[in-house]
C-alpha positions in Angstrom: 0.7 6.7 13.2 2.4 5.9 10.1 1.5 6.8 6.8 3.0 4.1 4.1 3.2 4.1 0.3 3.6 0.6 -1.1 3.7 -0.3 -4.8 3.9 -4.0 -5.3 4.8 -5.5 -8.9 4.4 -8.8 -10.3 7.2 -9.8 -12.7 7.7 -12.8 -15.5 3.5 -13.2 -15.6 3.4 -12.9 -19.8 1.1 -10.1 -19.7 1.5 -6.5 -19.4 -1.7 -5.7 -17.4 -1.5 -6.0 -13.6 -4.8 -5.1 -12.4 -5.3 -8.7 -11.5 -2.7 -8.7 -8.9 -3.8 -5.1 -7.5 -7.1 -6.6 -7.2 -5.7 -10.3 -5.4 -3.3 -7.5 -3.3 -6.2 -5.5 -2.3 -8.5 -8.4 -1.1 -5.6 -9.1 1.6 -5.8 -4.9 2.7 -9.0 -4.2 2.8 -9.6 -7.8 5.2 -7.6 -6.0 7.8 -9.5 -3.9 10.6 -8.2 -0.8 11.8 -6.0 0.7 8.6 -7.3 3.0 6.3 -5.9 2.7 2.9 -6.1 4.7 -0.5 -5.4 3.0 -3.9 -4.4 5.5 -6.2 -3.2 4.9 -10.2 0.6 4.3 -9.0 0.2 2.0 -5.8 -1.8 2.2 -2.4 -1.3 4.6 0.6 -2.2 2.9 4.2 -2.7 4.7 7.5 -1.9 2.9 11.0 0.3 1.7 13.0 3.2 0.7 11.6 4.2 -2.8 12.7 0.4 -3.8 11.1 1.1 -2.0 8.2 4.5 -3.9 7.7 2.8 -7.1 7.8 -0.2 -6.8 5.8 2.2 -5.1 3.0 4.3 -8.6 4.0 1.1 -10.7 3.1 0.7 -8.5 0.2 3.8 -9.0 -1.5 3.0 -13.2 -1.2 0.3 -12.7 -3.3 1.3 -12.3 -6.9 3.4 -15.5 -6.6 0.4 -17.8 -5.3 -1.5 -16.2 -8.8 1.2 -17.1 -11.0 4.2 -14.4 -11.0 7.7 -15.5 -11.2 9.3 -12.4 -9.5 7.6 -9.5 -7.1 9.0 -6.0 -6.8 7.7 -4.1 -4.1 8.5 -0.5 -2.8 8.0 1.0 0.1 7.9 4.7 1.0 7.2 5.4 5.0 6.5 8.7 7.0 6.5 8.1 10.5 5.8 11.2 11.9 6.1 11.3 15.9 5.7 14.9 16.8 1.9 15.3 16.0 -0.8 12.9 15.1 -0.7 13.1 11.1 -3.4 11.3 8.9 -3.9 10.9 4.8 -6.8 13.8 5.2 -4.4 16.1 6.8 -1.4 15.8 4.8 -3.9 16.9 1.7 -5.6 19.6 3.9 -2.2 21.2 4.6 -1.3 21.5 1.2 -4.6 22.6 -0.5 -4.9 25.2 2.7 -1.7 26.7 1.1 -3.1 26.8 -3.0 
């Protein structure tokens, strides 16, 4: 199980706000079964396997050219952990169990 930060960004739209295209972005993720996602004030964490994260982050990264962007930035940031099963929930627990 994978646990993946993306942060997509529209560029060359004339307007500073991109709430618009988080919101387009979004209505991709949250049609996909099965992944378990996060949206948090700097991008989106998703949870699942990782060849289904990399294409819904794929179809995500379409979406602020079909509403009008001229150039799309997007990062990625991925923790594949393959020792244990790790999840969102437990990466939190672990550190709050230590405050």
């Amino acid at each position: 199980m994978a646990i993946v930060h993306v942060s997509i960004t529209p560029i060359g739209t004339g307007n500073t706000s991109i709430s618009p295209y988080v919101a387009a972005c979004h209505t991709v993720l949250r049609a996909k079964l099965g992944l378990k996602w996060q949206l948090t004030p700097m991008g989106t964490i998703i949870e699942g396997e990782l060849s289904e994260i990399l294409a819904v982050i794929e179809e995500m990264h379409e979406v602020p050219f079909t509403h009008g962007a001229l150039r799309v930035s997007t990062q990625i940031k991925i923790d594949d952990r393959r020792d244990k099963h790790a999840t969102m929930a437990a990466k939190i627990e672990s550190v709050e169990a230590k405050l």
